[in-house]
C-alpha positions in Angstrom: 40.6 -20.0 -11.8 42.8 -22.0 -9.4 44.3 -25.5 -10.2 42.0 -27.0 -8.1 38.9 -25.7 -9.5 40.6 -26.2 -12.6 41.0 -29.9 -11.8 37.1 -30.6 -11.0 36.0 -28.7 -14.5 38.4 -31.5 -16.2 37.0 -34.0 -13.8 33.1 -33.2 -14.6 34.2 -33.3 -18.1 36.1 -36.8 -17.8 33.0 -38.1 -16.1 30.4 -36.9 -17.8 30.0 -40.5 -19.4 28.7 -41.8 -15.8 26.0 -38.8 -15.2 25.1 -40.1 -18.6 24.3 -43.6 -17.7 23.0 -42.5 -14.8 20.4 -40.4 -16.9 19.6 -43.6 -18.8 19.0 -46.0 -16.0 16.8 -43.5 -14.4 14.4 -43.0 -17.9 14.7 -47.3 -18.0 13.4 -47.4 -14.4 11.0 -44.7 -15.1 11.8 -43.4 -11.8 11.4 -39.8 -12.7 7.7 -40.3 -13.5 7.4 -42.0 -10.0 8.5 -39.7 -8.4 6.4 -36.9 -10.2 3.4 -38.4 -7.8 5.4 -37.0 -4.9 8.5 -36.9 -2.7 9.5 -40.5 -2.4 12.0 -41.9 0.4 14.4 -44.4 -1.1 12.4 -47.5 0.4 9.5 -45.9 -1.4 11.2 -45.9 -4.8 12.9 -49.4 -4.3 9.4 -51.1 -4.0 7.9 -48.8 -6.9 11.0 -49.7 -8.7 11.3 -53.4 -7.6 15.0 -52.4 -7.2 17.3 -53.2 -4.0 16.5 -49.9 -1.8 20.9 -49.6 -1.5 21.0 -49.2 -4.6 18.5 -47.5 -6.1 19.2 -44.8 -2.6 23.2 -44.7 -4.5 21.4 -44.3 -8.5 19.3 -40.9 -6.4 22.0 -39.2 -4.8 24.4 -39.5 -8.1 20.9 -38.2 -9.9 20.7 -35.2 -7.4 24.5 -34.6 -7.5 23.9 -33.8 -11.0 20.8 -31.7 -10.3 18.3 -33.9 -11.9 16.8 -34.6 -8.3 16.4 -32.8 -5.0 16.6 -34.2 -1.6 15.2 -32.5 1.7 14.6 -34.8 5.1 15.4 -37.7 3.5 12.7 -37.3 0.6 14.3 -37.3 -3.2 11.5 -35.4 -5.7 12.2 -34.3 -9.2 13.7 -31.0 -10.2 12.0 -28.8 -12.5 13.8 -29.4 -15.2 13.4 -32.9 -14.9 9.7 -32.7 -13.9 9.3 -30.9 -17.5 11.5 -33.0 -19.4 11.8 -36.9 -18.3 8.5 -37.4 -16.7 6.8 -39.8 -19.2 3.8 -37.7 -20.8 4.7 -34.4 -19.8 4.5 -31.7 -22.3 8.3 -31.6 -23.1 9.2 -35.5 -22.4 11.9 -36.3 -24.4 13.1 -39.0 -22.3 12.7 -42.3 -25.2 14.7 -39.8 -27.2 17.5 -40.1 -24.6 17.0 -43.3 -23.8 16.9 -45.1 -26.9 18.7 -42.7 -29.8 21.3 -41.8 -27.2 21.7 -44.2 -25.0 21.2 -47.2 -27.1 22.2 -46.0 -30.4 24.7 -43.1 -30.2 26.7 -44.5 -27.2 28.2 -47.5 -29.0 28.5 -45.5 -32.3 30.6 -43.3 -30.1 33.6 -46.2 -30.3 34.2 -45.1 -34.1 34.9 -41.5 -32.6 38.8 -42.0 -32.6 38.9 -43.9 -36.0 36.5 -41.5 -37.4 39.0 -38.7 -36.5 42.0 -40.2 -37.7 40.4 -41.1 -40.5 41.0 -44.7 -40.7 37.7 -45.9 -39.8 37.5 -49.6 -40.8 35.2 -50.8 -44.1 32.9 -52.9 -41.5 32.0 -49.2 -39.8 28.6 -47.6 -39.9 30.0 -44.8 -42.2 26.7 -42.5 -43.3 23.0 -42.6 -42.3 22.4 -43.8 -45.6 24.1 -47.3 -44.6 23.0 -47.0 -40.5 19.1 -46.6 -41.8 19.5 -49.4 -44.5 18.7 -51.7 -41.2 15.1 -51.4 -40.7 15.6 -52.0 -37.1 18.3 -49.2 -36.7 15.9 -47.0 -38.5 13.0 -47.6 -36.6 14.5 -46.8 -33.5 16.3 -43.9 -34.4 13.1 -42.5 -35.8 10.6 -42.7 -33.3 13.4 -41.5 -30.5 13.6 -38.9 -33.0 10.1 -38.0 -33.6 9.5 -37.7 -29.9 12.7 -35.5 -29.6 11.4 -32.8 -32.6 7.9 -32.3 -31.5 9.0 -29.5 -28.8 11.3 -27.7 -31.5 8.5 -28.3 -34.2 6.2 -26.3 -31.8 8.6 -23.5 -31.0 8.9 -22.9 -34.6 5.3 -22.9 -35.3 5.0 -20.1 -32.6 7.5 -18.2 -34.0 6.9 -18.5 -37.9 3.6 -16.6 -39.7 3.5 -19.5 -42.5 -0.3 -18.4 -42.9 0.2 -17.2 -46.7 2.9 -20.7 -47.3 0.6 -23.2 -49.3 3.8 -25.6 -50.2 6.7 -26.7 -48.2 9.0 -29.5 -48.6 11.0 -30.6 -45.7 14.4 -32.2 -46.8 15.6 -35.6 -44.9 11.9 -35.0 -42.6 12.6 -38.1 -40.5 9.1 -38.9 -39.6 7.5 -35.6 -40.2 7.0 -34.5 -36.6 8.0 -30.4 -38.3 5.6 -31.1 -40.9 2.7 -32.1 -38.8 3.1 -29.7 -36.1 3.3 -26.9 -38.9 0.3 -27.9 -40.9 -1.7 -28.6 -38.0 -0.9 -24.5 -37.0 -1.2 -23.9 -40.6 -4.3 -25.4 -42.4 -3.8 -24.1 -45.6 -0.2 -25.4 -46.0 0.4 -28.7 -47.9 3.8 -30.4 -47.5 6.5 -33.0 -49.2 9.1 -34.9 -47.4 12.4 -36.3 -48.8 13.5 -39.4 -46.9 14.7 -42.9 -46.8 12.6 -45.4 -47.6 12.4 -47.4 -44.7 12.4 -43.8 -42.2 9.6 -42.7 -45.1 7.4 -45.8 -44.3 7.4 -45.2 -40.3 6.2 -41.8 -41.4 3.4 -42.4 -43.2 2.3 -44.2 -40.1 2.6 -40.8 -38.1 0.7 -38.5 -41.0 -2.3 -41.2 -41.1 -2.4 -41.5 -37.9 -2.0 -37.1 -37.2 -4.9 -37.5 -40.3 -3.2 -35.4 -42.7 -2.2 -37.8 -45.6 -3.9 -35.5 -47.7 -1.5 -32.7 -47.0 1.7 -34.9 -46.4 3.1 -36.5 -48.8 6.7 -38.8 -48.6 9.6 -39.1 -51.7 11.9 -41.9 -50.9 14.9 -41.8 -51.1 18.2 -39.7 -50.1 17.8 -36.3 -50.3 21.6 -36.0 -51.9 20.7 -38.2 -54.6 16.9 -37.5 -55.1 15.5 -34.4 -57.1 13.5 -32.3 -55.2 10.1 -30.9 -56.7 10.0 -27.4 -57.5 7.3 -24.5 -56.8 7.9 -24.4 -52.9 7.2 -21.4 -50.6 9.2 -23.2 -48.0 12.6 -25.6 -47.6 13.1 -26.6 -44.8 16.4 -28.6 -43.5 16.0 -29.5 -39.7 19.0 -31.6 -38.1 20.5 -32.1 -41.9 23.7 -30.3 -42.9 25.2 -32.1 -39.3 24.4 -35.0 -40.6 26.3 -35.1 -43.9 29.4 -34.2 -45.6 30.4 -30.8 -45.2 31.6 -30.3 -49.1 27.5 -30.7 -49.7 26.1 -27.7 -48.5 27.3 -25.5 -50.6 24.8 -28.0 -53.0 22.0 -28.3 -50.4 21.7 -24.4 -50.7 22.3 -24.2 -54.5 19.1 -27.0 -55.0 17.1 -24.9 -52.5 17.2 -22.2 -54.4 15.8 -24.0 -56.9 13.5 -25.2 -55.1 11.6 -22.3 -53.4 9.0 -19.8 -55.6 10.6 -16.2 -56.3 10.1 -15.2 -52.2 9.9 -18.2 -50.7 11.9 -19.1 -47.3 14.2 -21.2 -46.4 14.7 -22.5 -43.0 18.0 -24.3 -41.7 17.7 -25.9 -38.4 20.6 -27.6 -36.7 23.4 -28.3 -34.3 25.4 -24.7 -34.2 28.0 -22.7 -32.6 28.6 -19.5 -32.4 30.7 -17.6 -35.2 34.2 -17.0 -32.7 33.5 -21.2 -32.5 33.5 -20.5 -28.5 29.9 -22.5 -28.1 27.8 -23.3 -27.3 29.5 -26.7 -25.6 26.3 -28.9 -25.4 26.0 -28.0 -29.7 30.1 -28.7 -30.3 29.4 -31.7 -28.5 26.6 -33.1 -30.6 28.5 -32.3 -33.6 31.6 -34.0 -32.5 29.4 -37.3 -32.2 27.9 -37.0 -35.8 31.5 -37.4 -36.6 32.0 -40.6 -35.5 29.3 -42.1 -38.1 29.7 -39.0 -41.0 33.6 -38.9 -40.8 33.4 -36.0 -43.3 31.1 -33.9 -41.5 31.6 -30.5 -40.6 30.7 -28.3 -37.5 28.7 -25.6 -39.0 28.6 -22.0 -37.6 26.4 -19.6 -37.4 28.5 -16.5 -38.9 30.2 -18.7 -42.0 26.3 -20.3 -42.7 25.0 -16.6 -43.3 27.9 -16.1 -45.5 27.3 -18.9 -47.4 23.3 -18.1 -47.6 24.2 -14.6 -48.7 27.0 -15.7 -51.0 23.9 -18.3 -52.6 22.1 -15.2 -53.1 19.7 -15.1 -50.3 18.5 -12.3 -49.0 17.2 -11.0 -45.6 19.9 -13.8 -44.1 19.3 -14.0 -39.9 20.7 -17.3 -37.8 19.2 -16.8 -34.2 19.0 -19.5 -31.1 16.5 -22.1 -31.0 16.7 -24.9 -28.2 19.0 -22.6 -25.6 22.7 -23.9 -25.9 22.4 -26.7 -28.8 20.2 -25.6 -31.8 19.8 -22.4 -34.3 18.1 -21.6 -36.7 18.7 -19.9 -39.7 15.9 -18.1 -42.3 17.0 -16.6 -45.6 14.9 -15.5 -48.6 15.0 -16.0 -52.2 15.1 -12.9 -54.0 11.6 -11.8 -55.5 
C-alpha cells in the first residue's frame, strides 16, 4: 500500500462520522423511500423533500459517494442495498433503528468514549443499561429502534434452527421480544419467558398482545444479573447481552444457563464478535468499542475464547459461526444429556 492510499484509508476512517450524519439526515428526510418510486432529479427530490434543491443535490452526491445512491444523466436512485435496507417498509428496513438508537441515542453517548477508556468517567455519566433504561423515555426509544433492528436477525435464526421438539425457552435481557415472537410464530408448540427491565418489559407486552401470543410469552422484570431465572428450559437464549455488560459476568451468565436448560437443552449466544486472531470483523470491533463508552467494564468477546469458555462450562457440541455478515455471531452449545 503506498502512502497515499495509505492516507485516504486513514481519511475514510477520520470521516466516517460525516457519512454517518449523512445516513441519518437521509432516514429523517425519508428520501430513500422517495426515491424507491423512481429515479428522481435533484429538483424532484427538493420539492418531495420541501428542501432547498442546492442542498439536498450536495446531501445526494455525499449519499452516492458513499454508495448508498447512484447517479446516471443527472438522475440519483437508490442502491440495492439501500433499496433493501432504508426504504421505509421494505422487508429488511432498519432505518428507525439507525436513526433513532444510533443517531439519536448512541451518538451523544459516544462523548463518554474517552472517559470511559481512561476510566474516569464522571459520577453524572450514563454508566450501565440498568441506569440508561431507568428513564422511561430512554428506554422507549432504545426499544422500539431495537425491536425493528432484531426482527431480520430473529428471522435468520428461525430459518436456521429446527426448535420443533423445544416446548420452553427463556430469552435473557429479550428487549421487546422481537426473537421470541419471530421463533414462536415458526414454532407453535414453543412457549417462552423473557427476563427484562421493567419499564423495556412493559413496551413488550405491548408487542406479544399485539403479535397475539400472550399466552405463550410471558415477561420477569427485572435485571437479568440480579433476577433468578426459572428452571426446566430447552432453550437460553442471550441475543446482544454479554456486549452489553461487564465482562467478569459471563463466566456467571454461562454458569446460570446451565442451570437453566433441561439435561440437552441448547443454548444460544448472539452478539457483537470478532474473530479469534482479534483481526475482525471492523464493523463488530466497532460496535463493541461504543458499548464501552456506557458499560466501561465491558469486554470485546471473541469467537475462539467464547467456545473455550462454553466448553470449559461443560457444554458440549460448542460451534460459533457468522450471523449478520461482518458484525454478529452466533454461538450454540449443548448441555450434556
Amino acid at each position: 500500500m503506498t502512502p497515499a492510499t495509505e492516507a485516504d484509508e486513514i481519511s475514510n476512517i477520520a470521516f466516517g462520522f460525516m457519512g454517518s450524519k449523512a445516513l441519518f439526515l437521509a432516514i429523517d428526510l425519508d428520501l430513500f423511500s422517495k426515491l424507491a418510486e423512481g429515479p428522481k432529479t435533484a429538483d424532484e427530490v427538493a420539492e418531495a423533500t420541501d428542501v432547498h434543491r442546492d442542498r439536498v443535490e450536495t446531501l445526494m452526491t455525499a449519499l452516492a459517494g458513499l454508495g448508498l445512491l447512484t447517479v446516471e444523466d443527472g438522475k440519483f436512485a437508490n442502491s440495492p442495498a439501500a433499496e433493501s435496507f432504508l426504504v421505509k417498509g421494505a422487508k429488511y428496513d432498519f432505518s428507525d433503528y439507525l436513526a433513532r438508537q444510533v443517531g439519536q441515542q448512541m451518538y451523544p453517548l459516544m462523548d463518554q468514549l474517552a472517559p470511559a477508556v481512561k476510566g474516569d468517567l464522571g459520577e453524572d455519566a450514563t454508566g450501565s443499561y440498568e441506569e440508561w433504561f431507568s428513564d422511561p423515555e430512554e428506554a422507549r426509544l432504545y426499544s422500539e429502534s431495537q425491536h425493528a433492528g432484531s426482527l431480520g436477525p430473529a428471522r435468520q435464526l428461525a430459518r436456521r434452527l429446527d426448535l420443533s421438539e423445544a416446548r420452553s425457552m427463556l430469552d435473557v435481557g429479550g428487549g421487546t421480544g422481537a426473537f421470541a415472537i419471530t421463533l414462536c410464530k415458526a414454532f407453535p408448540e414453543l412457549k417462552t419467558t423473557i427476563v427484562e427491565f421493567p419499564n423495556v418489559a412493559e413496551l413488550g407486552r405491548g408487542y406479544v398482545e399485539k403479535a397475539g401470543l400472550s399466552d405463550r410469552i410471558e415477561y420477569v422484570d427485572g435485571n437479568a444479573l440480579k433476577t433468578g431465572w426459572p428452571g426446566g428450559q430447552d432453550i437460553v437464549l442471550m441475543s446482544y447481552l454479554l456486549s452489553g455488560v461487564p465482562g467478569d459476568m459471563h463466566e456467571g451468565l454461562i454458569a446460570d444457563a446451565m442451570k437453566a436448560l433441561k439435561p440437552g437443552g441448547q443454548l444460544l449466544i448472539h452478539d457483537f464478535m470478532v474473530h479469534a486472531d482479534r483481526s475482525g470483523p471492523g464493523l463488530a470491533a466497532l460496535w463493541q468499542l461504543q458499548h464501552t463508552a456506557f458499560t466501561p467494564e465491558a469486554r470485546s468477546v471473541d469467537s475462539g475464547t467464547l467456545a473455550t469458555e462454553l466448553t470449559e462450562a461443560g457444554f458440549e457440541d460448542v460451534s460459533v459461526d457468522e450471523m449478520i455478515p461482518q458484525m454478529t455471531m452466533i454461538a450454540k452449545a449443548t448441555k450434556p444429556a
